[in-house]
N, C-alpha and C positions, 0 to 999 in steps of 0.2 A: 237147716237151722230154724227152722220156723216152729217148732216143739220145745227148742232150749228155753230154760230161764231166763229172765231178766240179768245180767250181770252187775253187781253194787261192789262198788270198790271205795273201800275204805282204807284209812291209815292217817299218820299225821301230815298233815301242812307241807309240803315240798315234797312230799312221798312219788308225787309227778299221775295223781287220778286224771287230775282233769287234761294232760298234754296224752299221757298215753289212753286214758280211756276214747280221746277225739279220733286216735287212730285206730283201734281197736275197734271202735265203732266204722268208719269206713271199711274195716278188713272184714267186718263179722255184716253187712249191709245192713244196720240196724243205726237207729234211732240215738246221738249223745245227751245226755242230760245231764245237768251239773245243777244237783240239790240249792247251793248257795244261790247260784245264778239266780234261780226260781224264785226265791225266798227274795231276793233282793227287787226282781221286776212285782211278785206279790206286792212285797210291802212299798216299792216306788223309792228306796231309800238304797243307799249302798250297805252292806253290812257291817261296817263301820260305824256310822251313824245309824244303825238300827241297836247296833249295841250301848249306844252312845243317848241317843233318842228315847226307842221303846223300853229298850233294857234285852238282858239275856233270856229273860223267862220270856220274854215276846218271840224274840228270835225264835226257840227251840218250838214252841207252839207254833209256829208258821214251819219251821220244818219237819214238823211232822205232821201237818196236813199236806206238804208238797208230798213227802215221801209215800201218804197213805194214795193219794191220787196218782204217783208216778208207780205202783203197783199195779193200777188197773191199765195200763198203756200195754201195748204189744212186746215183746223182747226187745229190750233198750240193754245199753251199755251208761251206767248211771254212777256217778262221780258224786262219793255224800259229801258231806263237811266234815271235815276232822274229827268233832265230837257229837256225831251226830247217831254212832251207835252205841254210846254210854247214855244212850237212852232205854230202856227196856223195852215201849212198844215199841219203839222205830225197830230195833233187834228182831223183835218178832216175825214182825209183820215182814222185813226183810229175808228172813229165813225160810219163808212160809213163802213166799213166791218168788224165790230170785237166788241165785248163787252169791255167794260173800265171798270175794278175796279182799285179802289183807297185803299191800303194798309197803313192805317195810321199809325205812329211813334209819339210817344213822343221826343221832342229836348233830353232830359236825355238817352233817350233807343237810341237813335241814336248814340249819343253820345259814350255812353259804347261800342257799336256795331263796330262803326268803330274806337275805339280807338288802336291806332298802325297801320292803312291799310295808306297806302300812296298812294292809287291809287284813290285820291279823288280830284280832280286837281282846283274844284271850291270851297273846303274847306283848301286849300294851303298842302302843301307838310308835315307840321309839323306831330309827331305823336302824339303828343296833341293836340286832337279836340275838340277847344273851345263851350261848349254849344251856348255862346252867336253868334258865327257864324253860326252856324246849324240853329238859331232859325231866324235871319237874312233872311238866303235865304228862311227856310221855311215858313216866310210871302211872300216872292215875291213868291213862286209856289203854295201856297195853291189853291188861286181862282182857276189856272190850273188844281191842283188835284180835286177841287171837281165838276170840268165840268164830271166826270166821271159819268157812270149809276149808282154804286152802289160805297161802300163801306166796309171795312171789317177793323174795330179797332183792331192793333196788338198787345197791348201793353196785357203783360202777357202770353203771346199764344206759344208755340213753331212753328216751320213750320210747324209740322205735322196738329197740331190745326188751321193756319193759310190756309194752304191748304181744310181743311175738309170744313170749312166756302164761301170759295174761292167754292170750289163746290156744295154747296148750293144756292149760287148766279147761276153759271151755271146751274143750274138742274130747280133754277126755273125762270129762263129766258127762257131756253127754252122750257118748259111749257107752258110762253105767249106766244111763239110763235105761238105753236101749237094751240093753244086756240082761237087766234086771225086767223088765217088760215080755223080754223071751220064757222069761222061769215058770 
């Protein structure tokens, strides 16, 4: 394991990065990082009130200096922010050292997932989360998610199941790796 990429797991809001990336991370003995989390101890603020406070454009600038610095870390299993590869460098710089899966969500299961969380600051404050808004922004990210290498459909799956899948993609990436290394 010690050769693999970094693993970045993207997708929208309830997609389940950060529950299955935590397990994944213990299965793979690697390092979990949760982009937001970062962004949030950086700035000393919840991301709520950074949205609220600093504004958006602060926000994205803090994460993409977390993200540029969680590049240079050892193979992690790393949990971005929802819209945090409708960024272009974040995109790059994530491609360029790290595996992208894309965690896909149903507008419905999102929905259900985050209903009551109020720490969603680009689906507004309320604790009714309108499907029709989830399904909104997740036409503008989609294209972003599926720039990813792979994908892993969550809908039905617990983390656990999410995760085991999640490592299957790993296991056989880096496979090509090695494979490709023999040529």
């Amino acid at each position: 394991m010690a050769t693999a990429p970094t693993v970045f797991l993207c997708g929208f809001s309830g997609a389940g990065k950060s529950e299955s990336g935590r397990i994944l991370a213990r299965r793979l003995d690697r390092e979990f990082i949760d982009t937001d989390e970062l962004v949030a101890e950086r700035l000393q603020l919840s991301i709520p009130e950074i949205f609220a406070v600093e504004g958006e454009e602060r926000f994205r600038r803090a994460e993409r200096e977390v993200i540029c610095s969680v590049a240079a870390v050892p193979p992690a299993v790393v949990a971005l922010g929802a819209g945090a590869i409708a960024d272009d460098e974040n995109l790059e710089q994530i491609k360029r050292c790290g595996l992208l899966v894309y965690l896909r969500v149903t507008p419905e299961t999102a929905r259900r997932r985050l209903q009551g969380s109020h720490s969603r600051p680009k689906l507004g404050f309320s604790p009714e989360v309108r499907v029709e808004a989830i399904e909104a922004l997740m036409r503008q990210r989609e294209p972003y998610y599926r720039q990813a290498g792979y994908m892993v459909d969550t809908e039905g799956m617990t983390p656990d199941e999410v995760a085991t899948e999640i490592a299957r993609v790993v296991y056989a990436d880096e496979r090509r790796i090695v494979d490709n290394r023999r040529l």
